[in-house]
C-alpha positions in Angstrom: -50.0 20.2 77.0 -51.6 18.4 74.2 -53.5 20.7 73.4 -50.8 23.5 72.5 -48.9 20.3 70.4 -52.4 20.3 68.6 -52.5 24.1 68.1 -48.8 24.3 67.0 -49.0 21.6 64.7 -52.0 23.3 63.0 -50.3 26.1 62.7 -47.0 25.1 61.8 -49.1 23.0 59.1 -50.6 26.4 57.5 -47.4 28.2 57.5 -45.9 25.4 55.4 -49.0 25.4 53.4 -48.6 28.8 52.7 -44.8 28.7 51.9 -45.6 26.3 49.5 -48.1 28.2 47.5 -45.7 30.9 47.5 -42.8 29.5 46.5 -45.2 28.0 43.5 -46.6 31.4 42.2 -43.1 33.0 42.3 -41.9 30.0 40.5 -44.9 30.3 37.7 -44.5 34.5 37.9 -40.9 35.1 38.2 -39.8 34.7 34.1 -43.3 36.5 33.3 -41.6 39.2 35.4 -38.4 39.2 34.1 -39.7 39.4 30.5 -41.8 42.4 31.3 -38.3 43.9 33.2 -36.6 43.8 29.9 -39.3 44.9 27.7 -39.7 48.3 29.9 -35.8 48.4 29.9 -35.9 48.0 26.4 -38.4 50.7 25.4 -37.3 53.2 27.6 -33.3 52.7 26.0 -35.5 53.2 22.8 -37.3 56.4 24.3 -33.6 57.9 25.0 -31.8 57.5 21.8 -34.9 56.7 19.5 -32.7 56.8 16.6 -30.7 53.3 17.4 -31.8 50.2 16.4 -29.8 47.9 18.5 -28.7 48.4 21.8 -25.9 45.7 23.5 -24.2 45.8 26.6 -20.7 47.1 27.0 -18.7 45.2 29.4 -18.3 46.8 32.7 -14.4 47.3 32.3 -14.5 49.3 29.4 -16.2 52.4 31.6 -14.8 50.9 35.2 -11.4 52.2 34.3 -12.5 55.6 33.3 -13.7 56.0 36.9 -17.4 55.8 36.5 -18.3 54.7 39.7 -22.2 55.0 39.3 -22.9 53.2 36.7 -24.6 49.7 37.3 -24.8 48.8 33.0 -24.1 50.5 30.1 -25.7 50.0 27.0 -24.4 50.9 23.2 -27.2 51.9 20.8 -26.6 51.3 17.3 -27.6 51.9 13.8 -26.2 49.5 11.5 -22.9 49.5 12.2 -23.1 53.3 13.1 -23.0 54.1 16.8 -25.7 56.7 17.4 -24.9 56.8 21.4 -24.8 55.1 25.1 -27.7 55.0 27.7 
């Protein structure tokens, strides 16, 4: 019996060992992530209407109540004051 406390207290003090290094790189990785999430969404907006300067997100009611279903975001490109098109 005291032997299977010792082996499930090792373990059990691995497993928290391991949680808590891997709740510690997510928390050092996770904005490095997010970063590199926008800058791909970013250059690939870019690589569909190369021509806009600005993009900025149109608020999900605007194209809700035409019925688009599908679409998670919606982004306005922009040139100036000129809108060149949506992705």
């Amino acid at each position: 019996m005291n032997s299977m406390v010792k082996i499930g207290g090792t373990l059990f003090g691995f497993s928290a060992i391991a949680a808590l290094l891997l709740a510690g790189t997510n928390q050092v990785t996770s904005p490095v992530i997010e970063q590199l999430n926008i800058k791909a969404s970013n250059e690939a907006r870019i690589a569909v209407l190369p021509e806009a300067k600005d993009f900025k997100q149109v608020d999900k009611s605007a194209y809700a109540s035409a019925g688009a279903k599908t679409a998670m975001e919606v982004y306005e490109g922009a040139n100036g004051s000129d809108t060149v098109g949506y992705t």
